[in-house]
N, C-alpha and C positions, 0 to 999 in steps of 0.2 A: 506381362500382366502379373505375374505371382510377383516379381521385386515389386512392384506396385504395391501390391497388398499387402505385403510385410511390412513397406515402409513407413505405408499410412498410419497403423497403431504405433509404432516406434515416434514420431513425432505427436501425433497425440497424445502420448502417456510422457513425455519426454518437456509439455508444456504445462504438466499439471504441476502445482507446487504442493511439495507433502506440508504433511501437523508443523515438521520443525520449522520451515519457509512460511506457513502463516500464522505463527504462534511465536517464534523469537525473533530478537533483534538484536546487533551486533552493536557493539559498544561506539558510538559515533556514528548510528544513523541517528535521522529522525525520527524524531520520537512519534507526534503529532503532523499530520497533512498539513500543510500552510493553509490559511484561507484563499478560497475565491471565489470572490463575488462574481455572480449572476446573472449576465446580459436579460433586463428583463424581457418578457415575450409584448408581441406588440398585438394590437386588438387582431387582427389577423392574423397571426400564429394560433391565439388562443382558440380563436373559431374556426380553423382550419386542424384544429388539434382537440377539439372538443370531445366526450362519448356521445357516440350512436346515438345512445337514451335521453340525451338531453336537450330539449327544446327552448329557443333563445328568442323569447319574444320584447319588442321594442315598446315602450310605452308612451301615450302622450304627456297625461299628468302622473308624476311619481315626487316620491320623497330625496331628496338629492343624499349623496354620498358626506357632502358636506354636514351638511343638515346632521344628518344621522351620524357621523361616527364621532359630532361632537357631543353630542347627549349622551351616548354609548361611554365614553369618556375615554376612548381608545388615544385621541392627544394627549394626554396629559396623566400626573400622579397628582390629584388634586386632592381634595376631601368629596369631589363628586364620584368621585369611587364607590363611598361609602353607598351612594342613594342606588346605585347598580344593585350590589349584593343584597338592601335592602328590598327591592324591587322583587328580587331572584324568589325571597321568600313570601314576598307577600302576594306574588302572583303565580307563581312558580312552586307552591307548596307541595302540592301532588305530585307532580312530576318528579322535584326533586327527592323528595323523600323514598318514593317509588327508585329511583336508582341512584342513589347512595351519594349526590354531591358528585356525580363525574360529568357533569354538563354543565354550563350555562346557557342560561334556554333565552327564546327571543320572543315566540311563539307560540300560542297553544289552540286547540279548537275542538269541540265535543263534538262526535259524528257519532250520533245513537247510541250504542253503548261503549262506546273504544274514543278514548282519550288520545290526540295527536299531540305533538310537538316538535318545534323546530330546536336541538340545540346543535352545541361546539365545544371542543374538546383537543386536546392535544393532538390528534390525530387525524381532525377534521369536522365537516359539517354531517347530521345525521339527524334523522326523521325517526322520533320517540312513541311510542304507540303504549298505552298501557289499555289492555281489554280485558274483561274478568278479573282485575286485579293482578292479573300477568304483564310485568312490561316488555319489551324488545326493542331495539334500538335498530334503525338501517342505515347505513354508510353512504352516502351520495355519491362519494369519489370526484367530490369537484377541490380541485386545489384549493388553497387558503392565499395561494399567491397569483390567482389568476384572480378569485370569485369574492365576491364580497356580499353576505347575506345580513340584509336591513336590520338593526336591533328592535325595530320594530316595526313588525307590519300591516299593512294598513287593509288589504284583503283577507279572504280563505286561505288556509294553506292545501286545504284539500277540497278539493271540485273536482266533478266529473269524473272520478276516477285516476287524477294526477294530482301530486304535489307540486306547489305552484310557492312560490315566496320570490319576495321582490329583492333587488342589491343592485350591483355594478361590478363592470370588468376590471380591475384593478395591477396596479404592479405595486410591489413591494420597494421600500429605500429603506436603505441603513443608517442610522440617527448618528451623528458625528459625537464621540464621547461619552454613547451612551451602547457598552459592548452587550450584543444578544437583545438591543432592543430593536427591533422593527417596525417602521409607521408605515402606514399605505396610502398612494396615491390614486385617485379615478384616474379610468383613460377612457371610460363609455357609463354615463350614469344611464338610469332608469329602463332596467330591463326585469323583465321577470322569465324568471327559470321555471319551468317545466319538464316534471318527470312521471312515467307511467308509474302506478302505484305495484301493476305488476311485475316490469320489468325491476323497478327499485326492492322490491321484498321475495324477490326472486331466491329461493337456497336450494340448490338443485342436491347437495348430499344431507339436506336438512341436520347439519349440526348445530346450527344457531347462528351463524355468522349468513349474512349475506353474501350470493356472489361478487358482488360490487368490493366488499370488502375485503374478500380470500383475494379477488384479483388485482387490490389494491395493494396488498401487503406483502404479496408473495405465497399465499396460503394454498391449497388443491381443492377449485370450488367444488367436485367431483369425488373428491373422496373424505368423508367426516375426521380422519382420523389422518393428517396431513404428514407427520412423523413416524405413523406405523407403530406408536408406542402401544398402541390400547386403549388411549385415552379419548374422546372425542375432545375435537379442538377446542370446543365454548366451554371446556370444564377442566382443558390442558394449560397450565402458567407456561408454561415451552412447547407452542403447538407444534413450531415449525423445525424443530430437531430433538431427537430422543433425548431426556438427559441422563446422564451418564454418573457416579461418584467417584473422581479419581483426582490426584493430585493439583492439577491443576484447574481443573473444574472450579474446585472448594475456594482456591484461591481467588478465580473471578467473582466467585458470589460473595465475598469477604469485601468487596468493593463498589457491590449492589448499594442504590440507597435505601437507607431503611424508613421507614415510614411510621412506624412505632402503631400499629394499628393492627387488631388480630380478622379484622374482618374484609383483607385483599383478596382473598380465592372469589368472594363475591361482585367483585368488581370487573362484568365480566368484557368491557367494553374503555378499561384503562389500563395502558401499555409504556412502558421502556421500549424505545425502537433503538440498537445500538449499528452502528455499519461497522461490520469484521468478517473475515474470512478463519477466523482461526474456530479449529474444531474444540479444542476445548473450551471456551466462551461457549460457542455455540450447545452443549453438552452439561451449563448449570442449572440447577434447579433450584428455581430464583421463590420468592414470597408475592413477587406481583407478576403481572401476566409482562412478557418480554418478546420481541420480533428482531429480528436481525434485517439486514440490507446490505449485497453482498459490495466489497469497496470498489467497482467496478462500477463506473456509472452506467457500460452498457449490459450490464449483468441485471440494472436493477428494474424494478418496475418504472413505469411510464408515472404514476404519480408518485409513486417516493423519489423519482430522480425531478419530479420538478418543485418538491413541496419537503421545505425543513420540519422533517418531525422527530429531528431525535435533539436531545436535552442535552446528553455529556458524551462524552469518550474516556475506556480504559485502552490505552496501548494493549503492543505484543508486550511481552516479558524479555526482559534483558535477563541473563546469568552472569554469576559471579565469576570473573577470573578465576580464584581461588579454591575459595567452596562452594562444591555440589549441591548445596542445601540452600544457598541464599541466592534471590533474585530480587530483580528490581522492578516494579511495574511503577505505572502514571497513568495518573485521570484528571480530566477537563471537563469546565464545564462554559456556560458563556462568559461568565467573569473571574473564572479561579482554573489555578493547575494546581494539583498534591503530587509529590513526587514520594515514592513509598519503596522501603527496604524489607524484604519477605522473608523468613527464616524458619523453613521447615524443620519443628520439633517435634519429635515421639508424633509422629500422623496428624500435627495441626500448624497452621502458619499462625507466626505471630509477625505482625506488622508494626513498621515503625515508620511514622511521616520523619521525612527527612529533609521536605522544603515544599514551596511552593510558591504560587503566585496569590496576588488578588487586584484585580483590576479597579 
């Protein structure tokens, strides 16, 4: 038994890979993961794979998938675009003004003095609440590649104590020659979804996030302060790992997008989701709120291994044969690669695009 026991941490410490294993890359790997598309899930996957919380009721008369995602104008780049955004503001004033332009909303409904809404956003579907002039925002955690929520609904969103709003079971297809764009297909119209209002606004370390959303993302519903930094996570740009100032660091955030707007720390419900294992990435101290996914599909959570939410990719870092001071990073995004030469002077990188793609 004692060879036992020593062996055990000897191959567990022996499986971990250090900073330099998930942080560089050798001259003639790959750079970028290849693509791979998705087997999508079938109506019975999704409802045998559903949460606990969510109740899947069958309607007789509904608004079809059809119907609806073409008025949405989710088909098409048309000029009926324009009457969406138009809409957004003309119905949608409160709401959006109330948080800052990070939604687009489908739904609204006054319940006494607290203002509801249904919207969507990069990272999913989420139940908008503004009361006392205080908004807050709750994460459903229903995928984007299962669920399809009505652009416009024809009941309550809120009764008897659940959120309720109408859509279909849907899978996702990839548009032939149209790279990062995605349509969606029905596989079950006219259902409506139900959720407890308690179960969905449930924050058991009361940070501000919902547990639905810590457990969606990776976060500790259980502790406010997910990184140990000091920070609570609703007021953390880097909930989910301390950040760090150190040479490398600086370098990934030199590669962040910029947004050109002083008022991000208030955005407390719009995220960068990147998938990496490398500590220094994970250690920048970025201007907009950022989450990681570890590149392990079975590392990752249950909805971000089934739901594309992140925008671009930067590699690990190549170094220079040569010299010490110069490295090579790359970043993707859906229709572009930059491939970039880094040259550490007197304590700052200075960067040079040296190619890239455009699709």
């Amino acid at each position: 038994m004692r060879i036992l026991y020593f062996v055990l941490p000897v191959l567990f410490f022996s499986c971990s890979l250090s900073t330099e294993q998930k942080c560089f890359m050798n001259k003639g790997d790959q750079i970028f993961k290849g693509y791979e598309e998705q087997k999508p899930y079938s109506v019975k996957q999704i409802l045998n794979e559903k949460p606990d919380y969510l109740e899947i009721v069958n309607l007789k008369q509904y608004r079809t998938f059809k119907k609806d995602s073409m008025q949405a104008g989710i088909h098409s780049y048309s000029s009926e675009s324009e009457s969406i955004w138009a809409r957004q503001d003309r119905e949608f004033k409160v709401l959006k003004d109330a948080f800052s332009d990070q939604f687009m909303f489908c739904s609204q409904q006054q319940v006494g003095n607290i203002l509801y809404g249904l919207g969507k956003n990069r990272l999913g579907f989420w139940l908008l609440k503004i009361e006392n002039n205080k908004p807050a925002a709750y994460f459903l955690g229903l995928s984007f590649s299962h669920y399809y929520m009505n652009s416009i609904q024809q009941g309550p969103i809120i009764k008897d104590g659940f959120l309720q709003f109408e859509g279909s079971l849907v899978k996702i297809i990839k548009v032939a020659g149209l790279p990062g764009y995605d349509d969606y297909s029905a596989m079950e119209d006219g259902k409506l979804f139900k959720i407890n209002l308690k179960d969905l606004m449930k924050d058991s370390d009361n940070d501000g996030y919902n547990d639905i959303f810590e457990k969606s993302f990776g976060l500790n519903p259980d502790d406010k302060d997910t990184d140990g930094d000091g920070m609570n996570d609703f007021e953390d740009l880097n909930p989910m790992f301390a950040s760090e100032k150190n040479k490398f660091s600086q370098l990934y955030e030199l590669l962040l997008p910029n947004y050109g707007t002083s008022n991000l720390k208030k955005l407390n419900y719009t995220f960068e989701v990147y998938e990496t294992d490398c500590d220094y990435f994970h250690q920048i101290n970025p201007e907009l709120r950022v989450l990681f996914m570890p590149e392990s599909k079975s590392k990752q959570t249950y909805y971000t291994r089934v739901t594309d939410v992140t925008d671009g990719t930067i590699s690990k870092i190549r170094k220079d044969d040569k010299d010490p001071d110069t490295v090579y990073i790359y970043e993707s995004g859906s229709s572009f690669t930059n491939d970039y030469k880094a040259k550490y002077v007197k304590g700052k990188w200075i960067l040079e695009n040296t190619g890239g793609t455009v699709v």
